[in-house]
C-alpha positions as CSV (number, residue, x, y, z in Angstrom):
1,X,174.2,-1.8,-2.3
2,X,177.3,-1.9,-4.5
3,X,180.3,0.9,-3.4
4,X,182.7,2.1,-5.9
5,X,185.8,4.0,-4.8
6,X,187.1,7.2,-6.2
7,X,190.2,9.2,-5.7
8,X,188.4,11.5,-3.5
9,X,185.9,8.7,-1.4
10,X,183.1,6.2,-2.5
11,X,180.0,6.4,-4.7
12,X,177.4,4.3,-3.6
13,X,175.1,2.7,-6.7
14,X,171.7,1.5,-5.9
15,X,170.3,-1.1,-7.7
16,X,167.1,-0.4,-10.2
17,X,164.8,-1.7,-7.4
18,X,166.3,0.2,-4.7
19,X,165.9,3.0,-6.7
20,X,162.4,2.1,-7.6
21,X,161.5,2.3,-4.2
22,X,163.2,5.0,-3.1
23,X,161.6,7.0,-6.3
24,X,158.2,5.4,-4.6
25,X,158.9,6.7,-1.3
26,X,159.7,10.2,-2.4
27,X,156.3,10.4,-4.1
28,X,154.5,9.6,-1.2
29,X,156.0,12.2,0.6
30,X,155.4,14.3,-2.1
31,X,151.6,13.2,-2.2
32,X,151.3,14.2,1.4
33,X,153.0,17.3,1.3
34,X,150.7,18.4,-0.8
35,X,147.1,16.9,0.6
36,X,148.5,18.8,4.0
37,X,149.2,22.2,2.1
38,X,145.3,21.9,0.2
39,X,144.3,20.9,3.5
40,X,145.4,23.7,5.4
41,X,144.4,26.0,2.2
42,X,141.1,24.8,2.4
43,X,140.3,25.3,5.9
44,X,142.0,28.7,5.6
45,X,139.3,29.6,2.9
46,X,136.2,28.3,4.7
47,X,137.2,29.9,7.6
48,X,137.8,33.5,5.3
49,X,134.4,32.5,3.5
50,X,132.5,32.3,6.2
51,X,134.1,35.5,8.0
52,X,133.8,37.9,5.0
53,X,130.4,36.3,3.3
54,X,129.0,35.1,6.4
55,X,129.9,37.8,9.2
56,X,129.8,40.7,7.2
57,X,126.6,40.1,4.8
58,X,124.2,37.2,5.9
59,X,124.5,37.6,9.6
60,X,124.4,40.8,10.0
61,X,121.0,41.5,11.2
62,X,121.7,39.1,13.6
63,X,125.0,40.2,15.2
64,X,123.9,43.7,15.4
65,X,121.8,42.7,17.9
66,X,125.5,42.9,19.9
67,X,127.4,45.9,20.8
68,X,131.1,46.0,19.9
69,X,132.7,48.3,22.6
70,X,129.8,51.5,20.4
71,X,129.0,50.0,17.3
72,X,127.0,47.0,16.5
73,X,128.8,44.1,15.7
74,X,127.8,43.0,12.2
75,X,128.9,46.9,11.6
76,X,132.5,46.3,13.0
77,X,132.4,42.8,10.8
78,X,132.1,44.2,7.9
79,X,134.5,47.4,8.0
80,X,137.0,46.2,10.4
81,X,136.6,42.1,11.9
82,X,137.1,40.9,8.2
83,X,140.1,42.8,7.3
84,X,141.6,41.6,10.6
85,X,141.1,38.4,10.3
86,X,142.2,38.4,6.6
87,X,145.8,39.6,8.0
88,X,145.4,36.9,11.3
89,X,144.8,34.0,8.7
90,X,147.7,35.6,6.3
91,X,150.4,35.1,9.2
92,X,148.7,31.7,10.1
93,X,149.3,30.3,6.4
94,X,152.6,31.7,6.9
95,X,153.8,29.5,10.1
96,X,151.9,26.4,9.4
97,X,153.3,26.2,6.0
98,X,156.7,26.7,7.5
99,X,156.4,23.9,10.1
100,X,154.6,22.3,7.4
101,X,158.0,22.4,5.0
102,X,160.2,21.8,7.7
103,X,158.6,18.3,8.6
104,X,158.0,17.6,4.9
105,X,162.4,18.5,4.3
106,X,163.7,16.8,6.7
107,X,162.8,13.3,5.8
């Protein structure tokens, strides 16, 4: 690495491989920033999937068979459980994906 001084400090110039490399480096990062955010996105929506399609239409008959505190609970799925776990998985997004840009920035 070459350092040039200015009136004010140095400026340091990479040389075209450094800079190759360090473009290289950046786009790896970048590549797994994002497999880890469609990663998370993805497990997000299977879990949301399976909640609203699964809890609240094709298993129903099967968890009415269990009480939820008076009602049965394919009932409570499909009026209540899957709005609640909508909003639970919204705020989950949101703090993963914030530790996830955190690790992802500081590098």
């Amino acid at each position: 690495m070459n350092s040039v001084s200015f009136m004010s400090g140095s400026v340091e110039r990479y040389s075209s491989r450094e800079q190759e490399e360090d473009k290289e480096v950046k786009a790896q990062r970048l590549r797994a920033y994002w497999r880890a955010n469609t990663t998370l996105i993805r497990n997000l929506l299977i879990v949301w999937g399976f909640v609203s399609l699964g809890c609240s239409i094709l298993f129903v008959p099967l968890l009415n068979n269990i009480r939820f505190g008076s009602v049965p609970l394919g009932f409570w799925m499909a009026q209540q459980g899957s709005i609640f776990t909508f909003v639970i998985l919204v705020f989950i997004y949101a703090i993963k994906m914030d530790k996830l840009d955190r690790r992802y920035r500081r590098k």
